[in-house]
C-alpha positions as CSV (number, residue, x, y, z in Angstrom):
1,X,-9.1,2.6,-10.9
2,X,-6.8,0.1,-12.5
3,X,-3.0,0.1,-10.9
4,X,-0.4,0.8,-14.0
5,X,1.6,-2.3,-14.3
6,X,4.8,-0.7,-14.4
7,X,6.7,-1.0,-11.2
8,X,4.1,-3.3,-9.8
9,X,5.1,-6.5,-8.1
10,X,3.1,-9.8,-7.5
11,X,1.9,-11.4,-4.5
12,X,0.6,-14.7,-3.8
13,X,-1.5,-14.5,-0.5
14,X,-3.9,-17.7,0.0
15,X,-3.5,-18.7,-3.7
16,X,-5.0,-16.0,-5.0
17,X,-2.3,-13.7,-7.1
18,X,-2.7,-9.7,-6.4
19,X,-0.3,-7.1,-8.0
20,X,0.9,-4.6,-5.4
21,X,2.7,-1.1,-5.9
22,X,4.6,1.5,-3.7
23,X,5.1,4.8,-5.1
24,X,8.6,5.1,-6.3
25,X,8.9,9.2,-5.7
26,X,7.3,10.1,-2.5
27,X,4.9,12.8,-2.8
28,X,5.5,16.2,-1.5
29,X,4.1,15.6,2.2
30,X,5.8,12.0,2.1
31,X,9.0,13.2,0.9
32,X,9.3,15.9,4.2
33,X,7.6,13.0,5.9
34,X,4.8,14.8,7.4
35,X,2.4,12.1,6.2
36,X,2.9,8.2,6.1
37,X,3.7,5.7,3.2
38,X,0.8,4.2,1.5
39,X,0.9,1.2,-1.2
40,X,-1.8,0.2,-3.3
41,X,-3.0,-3.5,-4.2
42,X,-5.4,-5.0,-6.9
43,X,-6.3,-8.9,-8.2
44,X,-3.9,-9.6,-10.5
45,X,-6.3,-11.3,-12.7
46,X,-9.3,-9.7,-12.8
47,X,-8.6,-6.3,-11.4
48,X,-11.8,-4.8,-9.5
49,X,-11.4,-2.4,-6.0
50,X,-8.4,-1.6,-5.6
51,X,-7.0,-1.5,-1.7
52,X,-5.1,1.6,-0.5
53,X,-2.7,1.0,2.3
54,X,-2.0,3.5,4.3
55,X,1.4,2.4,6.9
56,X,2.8,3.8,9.7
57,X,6.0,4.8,8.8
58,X,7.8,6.9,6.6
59,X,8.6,6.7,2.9
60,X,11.6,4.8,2.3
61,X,12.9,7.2,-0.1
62,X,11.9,10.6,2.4
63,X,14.1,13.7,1.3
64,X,15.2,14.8,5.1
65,X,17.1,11.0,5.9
66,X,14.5,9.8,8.3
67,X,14.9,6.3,9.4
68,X,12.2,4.0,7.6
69,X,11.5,0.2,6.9
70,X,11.3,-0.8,3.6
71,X,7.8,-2.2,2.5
72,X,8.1,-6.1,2.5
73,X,6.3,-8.5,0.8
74,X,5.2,-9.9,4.2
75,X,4.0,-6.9,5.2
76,X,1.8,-6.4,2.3
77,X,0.3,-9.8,2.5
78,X,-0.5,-9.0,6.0
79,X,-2.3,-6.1,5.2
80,X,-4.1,-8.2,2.3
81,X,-5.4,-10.5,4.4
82,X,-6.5,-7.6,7.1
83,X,-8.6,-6.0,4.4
84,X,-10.1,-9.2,3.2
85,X,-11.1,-9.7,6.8
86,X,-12.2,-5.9,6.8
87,X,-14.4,-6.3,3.9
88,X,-12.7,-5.9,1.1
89,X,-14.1,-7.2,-2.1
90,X,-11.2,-7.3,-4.8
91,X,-12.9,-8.8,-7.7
92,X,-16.0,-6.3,-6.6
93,X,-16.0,-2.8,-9.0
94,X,-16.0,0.1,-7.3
95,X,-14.3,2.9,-4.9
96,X,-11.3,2.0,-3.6
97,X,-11.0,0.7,0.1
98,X,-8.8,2.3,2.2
99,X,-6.9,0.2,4.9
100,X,-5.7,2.9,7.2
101,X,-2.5,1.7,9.9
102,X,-1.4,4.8,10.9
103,X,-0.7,4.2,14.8
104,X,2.4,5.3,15.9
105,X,3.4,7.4,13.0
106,X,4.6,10.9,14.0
107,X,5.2,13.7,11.7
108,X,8.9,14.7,10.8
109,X,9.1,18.4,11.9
């Protein structure tokens, strides 16, 4: 699963380039923020398994106001390097691998 290049944004992390991409329309459970934001990353030069970030906050653009961070470039090279750590394999084909950092994240009700 290759990530569409519109709306993506590059990274450098350890001199290796990745293209990164948050989801610019929250879906339906992340727009009522009953489920966290997630982002997804790929090599930017030879895409392979793609890593799915799940956060632990809110999407930035949530339809009932509720406070949330915005996804920095930091942030995302943090998780990068977490997932490397973890196992992932970005020039590898296959499934995606899923980076789950849910803690602390409570449902909007």
């Amino acid at each position: 699963m290759a990530l569409v290049r519109k709306g993506s944004r590059r990274i450098v992390v350890d001199g290796t380039a990745y293209r990164w991409r948050l989801r610019g329309r929250p879906t339906y459970f992340q727009g009522l923020a009953w489920s966290p934001c997630t982002f997804a990353v790929e090599r930017a030069d030879t895409p392979g398994t793609t890593l799915l970030v799940t956060t632990n906050q809110p999407h930035p653009s949530n339809w009932i106001g509720r406070e949330a961070e915005p996804v920095l470039p930091s942030g995302v090279a943090a998780a990068i390097r977490l997932a490397l750590r973890g196992g992932w394999t970005p020039a590898a084909l296959g499934s995606a691998f899923h980076l789950d950092q849910p803690a602390g994240f409570t449902p909007g009700f």
